[in-house]
N, C-alpha and C positions, 0 to 999 in steps of 0.2 A: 504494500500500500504506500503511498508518495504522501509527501504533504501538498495540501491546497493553500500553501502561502503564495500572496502576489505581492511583491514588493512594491513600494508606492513610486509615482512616477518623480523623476527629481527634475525639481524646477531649480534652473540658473538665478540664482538673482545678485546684483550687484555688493562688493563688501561694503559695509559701513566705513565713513571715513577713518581717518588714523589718527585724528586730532581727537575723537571722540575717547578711542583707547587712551591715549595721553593724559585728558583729563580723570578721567575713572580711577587712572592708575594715581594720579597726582590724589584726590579727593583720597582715596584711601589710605594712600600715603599717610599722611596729615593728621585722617582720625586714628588709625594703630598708634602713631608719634603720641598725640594725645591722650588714648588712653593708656596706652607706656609711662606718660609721664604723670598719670594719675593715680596707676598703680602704683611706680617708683615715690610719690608723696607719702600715698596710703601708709604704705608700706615701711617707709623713714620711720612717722610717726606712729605707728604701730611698737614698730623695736625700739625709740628710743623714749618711746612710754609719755608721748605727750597727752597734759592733759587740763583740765582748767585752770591748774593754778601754776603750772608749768608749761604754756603754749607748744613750746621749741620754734616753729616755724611760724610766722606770722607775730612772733614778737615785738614790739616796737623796738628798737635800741633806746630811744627817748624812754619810754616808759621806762628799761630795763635802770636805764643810768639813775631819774630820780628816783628807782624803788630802791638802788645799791646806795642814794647820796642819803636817803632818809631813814633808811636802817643806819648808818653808820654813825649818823648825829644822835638816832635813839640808843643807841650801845653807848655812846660819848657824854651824856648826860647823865 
């Protein structure tokens, strides 16, 4: 017994430009980049155990400096 498969007819049609590939590839690019570098944040702060009263990242230096000048005057008193 044979099989009664007919394969379907193939139609020619024109490729998509190449610019289109270019952008596709760029756009995803860009979002893997991104969330690469949202995992690598996550991820900092995760191990280095930031937390409300320790930020790490997103500290101000200003803040940092007068919470160090204001302890130092409260010990100095």
């Amino acid at each position: 017994m044979t099989e009664r498969w007919v394969s379907p007819p193939l139609v020619a049609r024109e490729a998509p430009p190449a610019w289109i590939a270019v952008w596709r590839f760029r756009l995803l690019a860009l979002l893997l980049l991104g969330v690469l570098v949202l995992v690598a944040v996550l991820a900092f702060r995760q191990v280095t155990g930031a937390n409300a009263q320790d930020p790490g990242i997103g500290a101000l230096p200003v803040a940092v400096a007068v919470a160090v000048a204001a302890e130092s005057q409260a010990a100095g008193s």
